[in-house]
Kinemage of the C-alpha trace (Angstrom):
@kinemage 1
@onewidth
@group {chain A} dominant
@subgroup {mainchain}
@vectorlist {calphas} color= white
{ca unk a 1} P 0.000 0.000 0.000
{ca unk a 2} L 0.982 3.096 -0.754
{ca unk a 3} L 2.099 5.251 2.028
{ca unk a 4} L 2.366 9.211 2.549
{ca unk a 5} L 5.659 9.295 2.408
{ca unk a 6} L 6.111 7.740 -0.974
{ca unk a 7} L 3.717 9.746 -2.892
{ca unk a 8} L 6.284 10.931 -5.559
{ca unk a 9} L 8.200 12.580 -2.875
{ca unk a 10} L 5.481 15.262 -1.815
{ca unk a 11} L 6.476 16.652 1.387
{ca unk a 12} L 3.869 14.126 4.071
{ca unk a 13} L 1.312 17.019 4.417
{ca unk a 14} L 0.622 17.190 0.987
{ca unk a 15} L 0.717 13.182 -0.111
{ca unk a 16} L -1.661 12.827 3.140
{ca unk a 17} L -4.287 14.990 1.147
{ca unk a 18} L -3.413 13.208 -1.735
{ca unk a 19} L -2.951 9.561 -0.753
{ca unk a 20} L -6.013 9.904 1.583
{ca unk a 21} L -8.045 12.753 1.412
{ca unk a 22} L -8.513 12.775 -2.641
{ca unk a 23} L -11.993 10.076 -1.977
{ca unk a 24} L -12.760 12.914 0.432
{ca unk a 25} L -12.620 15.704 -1.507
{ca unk a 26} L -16.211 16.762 -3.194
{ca unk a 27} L -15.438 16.734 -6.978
{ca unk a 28} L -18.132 19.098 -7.412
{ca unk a 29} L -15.469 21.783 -6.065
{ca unk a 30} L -17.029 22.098 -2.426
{ca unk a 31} L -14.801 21.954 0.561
{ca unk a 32} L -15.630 20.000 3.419
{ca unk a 33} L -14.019 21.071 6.895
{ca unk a 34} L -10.610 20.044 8.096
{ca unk a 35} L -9.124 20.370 11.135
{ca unk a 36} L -8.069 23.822 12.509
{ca unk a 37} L -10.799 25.149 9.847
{ca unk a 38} L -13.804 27.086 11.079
{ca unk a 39} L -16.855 26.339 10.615
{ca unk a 40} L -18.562 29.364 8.506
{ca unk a 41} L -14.934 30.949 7.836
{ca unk a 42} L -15.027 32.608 4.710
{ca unk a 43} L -13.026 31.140 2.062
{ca unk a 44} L -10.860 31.450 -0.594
{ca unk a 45} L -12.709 30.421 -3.968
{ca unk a 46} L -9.253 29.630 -5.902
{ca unk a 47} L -6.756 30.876 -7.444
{ca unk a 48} L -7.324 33.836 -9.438
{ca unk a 49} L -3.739 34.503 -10.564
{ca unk a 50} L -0.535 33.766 -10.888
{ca unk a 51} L 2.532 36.335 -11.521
{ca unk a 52} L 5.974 36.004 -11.660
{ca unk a 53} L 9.092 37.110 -13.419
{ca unk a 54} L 9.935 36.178 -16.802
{ca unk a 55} L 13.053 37.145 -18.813
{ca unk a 56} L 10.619 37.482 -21.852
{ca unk a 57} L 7.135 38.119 -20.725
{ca unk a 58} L 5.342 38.338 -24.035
{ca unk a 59} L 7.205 35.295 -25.482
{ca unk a 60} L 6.809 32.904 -22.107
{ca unk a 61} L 3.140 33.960 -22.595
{ca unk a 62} L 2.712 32.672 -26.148
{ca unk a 63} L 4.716 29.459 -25.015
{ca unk a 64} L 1.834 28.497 -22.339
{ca unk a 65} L -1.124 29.482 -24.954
{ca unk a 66} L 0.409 27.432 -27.326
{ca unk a 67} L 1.349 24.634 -25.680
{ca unk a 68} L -0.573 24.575 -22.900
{ca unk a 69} L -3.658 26.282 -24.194
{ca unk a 70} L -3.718 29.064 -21.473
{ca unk a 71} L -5.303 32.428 -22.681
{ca unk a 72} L -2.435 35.334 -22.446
{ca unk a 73} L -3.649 37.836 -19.930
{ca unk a 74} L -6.068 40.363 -21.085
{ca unk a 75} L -5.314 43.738 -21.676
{ca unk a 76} L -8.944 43.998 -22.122
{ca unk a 77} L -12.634 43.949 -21.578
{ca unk a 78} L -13.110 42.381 -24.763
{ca unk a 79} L -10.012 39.640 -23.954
{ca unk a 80} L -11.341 36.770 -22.749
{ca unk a 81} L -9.328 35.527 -20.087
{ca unk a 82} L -8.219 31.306 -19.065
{ca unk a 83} L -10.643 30.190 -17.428
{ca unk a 84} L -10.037 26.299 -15.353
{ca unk a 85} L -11.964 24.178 -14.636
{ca unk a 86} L -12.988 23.141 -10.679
{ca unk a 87} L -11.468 20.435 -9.114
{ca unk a 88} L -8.449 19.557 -7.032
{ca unk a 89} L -5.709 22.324 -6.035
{ca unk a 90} L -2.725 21.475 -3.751
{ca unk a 91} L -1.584 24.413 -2.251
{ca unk a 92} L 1.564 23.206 -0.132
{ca unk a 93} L 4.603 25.465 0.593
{ca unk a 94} L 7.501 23.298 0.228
{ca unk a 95} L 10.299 23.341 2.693
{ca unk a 96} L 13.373 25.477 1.613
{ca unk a 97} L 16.020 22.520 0.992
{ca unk a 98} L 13.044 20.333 -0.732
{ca unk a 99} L 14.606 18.317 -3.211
{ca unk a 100} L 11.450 17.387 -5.300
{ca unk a 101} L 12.373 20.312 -7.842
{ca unk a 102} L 15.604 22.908 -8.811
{ca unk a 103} L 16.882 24.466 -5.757
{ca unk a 104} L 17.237 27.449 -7.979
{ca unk a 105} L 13.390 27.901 -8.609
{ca unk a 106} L 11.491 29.190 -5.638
{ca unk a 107} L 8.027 27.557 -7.534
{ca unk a 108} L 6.750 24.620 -9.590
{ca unk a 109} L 3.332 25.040 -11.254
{ca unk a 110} L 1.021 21.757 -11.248
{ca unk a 111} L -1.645 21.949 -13.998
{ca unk a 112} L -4.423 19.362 -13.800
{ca unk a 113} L -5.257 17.746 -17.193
{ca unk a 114} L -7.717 15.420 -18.493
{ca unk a 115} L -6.133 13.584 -21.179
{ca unk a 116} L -1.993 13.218 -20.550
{ca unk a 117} L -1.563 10.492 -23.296
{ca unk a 118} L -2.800 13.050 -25.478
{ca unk a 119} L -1.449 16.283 -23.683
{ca unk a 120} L 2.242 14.372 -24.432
{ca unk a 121} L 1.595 13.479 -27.861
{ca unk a 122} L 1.231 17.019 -28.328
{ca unk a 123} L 4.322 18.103 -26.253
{ca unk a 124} L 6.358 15.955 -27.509
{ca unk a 125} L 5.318 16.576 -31.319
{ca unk a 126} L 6.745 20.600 -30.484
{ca unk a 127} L 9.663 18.943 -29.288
{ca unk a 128} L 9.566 19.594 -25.052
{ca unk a 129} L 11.340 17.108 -23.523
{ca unk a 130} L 9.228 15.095 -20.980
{ca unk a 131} L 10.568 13.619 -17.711
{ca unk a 132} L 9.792 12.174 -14.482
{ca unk a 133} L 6.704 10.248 -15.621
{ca unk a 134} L 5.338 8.567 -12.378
{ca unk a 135} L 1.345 6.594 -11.945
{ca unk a 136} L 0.555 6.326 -8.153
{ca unk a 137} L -2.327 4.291 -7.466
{ca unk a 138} L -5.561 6.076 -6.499
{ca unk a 139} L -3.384 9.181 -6.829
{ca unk a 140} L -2.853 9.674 -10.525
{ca unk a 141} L -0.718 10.184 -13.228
{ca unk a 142} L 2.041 12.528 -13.620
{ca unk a 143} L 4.728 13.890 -15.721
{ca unk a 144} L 7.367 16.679 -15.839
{ca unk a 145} L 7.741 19.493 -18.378
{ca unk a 146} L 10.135 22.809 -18.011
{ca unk a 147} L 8.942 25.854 -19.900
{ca unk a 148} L 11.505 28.057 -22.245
{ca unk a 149} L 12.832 29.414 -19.208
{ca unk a 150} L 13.300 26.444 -16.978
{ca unk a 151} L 10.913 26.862 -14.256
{ca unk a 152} L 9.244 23.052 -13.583
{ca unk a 153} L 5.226 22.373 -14.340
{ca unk a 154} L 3.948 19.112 -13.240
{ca unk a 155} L 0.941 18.047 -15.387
{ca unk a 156} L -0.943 15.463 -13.026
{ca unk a 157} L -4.190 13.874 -14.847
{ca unk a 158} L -6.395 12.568 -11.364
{ca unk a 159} L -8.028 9.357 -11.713
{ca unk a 160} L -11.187 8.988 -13.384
């Protein structure tokens, strides 16, 4: 049986969630309390963002649209923006010595997809190298990607 501590090297707090708490998550994209959560505390809904530095904005942006199929942000009402879909986000700070990515990136990005075989036929076709491909029971797929400059996405396809 898998344990927490093997779950593709997540730090324990986070392969706890996912090892046991993914059957207890509502798929529908409502929480249910945890401990040291109040009851009737208002929320978070998810993320709405995420910024951070890039050597060449406007070109790292076309890279993610492209291969990834996220919208570049919109300079505009008219723009639509990406829009996810609901379901699973880990949000785990990682200890500072971690080993489970670079120790010269301060983030990795984990994007949820529904189709990986596919997903990598695709990556792989624009020629991004692919690496670390892991299945953990009841947990998922996963693979490794780097964008043009370096920083680490995990794409993670959740069991059906």
């Amino acid at each position: 049986m898998l344990v927490a501590e093997d779950a593709f090297n997540y730090p324990t707090h986070v392969a706890h969630y996912m090892v046991f708490g993914l059957d207890a998550w509502d798929r529908r994209g409502k929480h249910s309390p945890t401990i040291g959560t109040s009851i009737g505390m208002e929320r978070v809904d998810g993320i709405g963002g995420f910024f951070f530095r890039a050597k060449d904005p406007a070109a790292l942006a076309r890279w993610y649209e492209a291969h990834l199929g996220i919208n570049i942000a919109p300079t505009d009402v008219e723009t639509p923006p990406w829009v996810s879909k609901e379901g699973v986000t880990v949000f785990a700070p990682f200890a500072q010595d971690t080993d489970y990515f670079a120790s010269d990136r301060s983030f990795m990005l984990n994007f949820r997809v529904k189709n990986l075989d596919a997903m990598l036929a695709q990556l792989s076709d624009a020629g991004i190298a692919i690496s670390h491909e892991q299945t953990i029971d009841g947990i998922g797929r996963f693979v490794r990607i780097h964008d043009p400059e370096g920083n680490p996405i995990e794409l993670w396809q959740p069991p059906a």
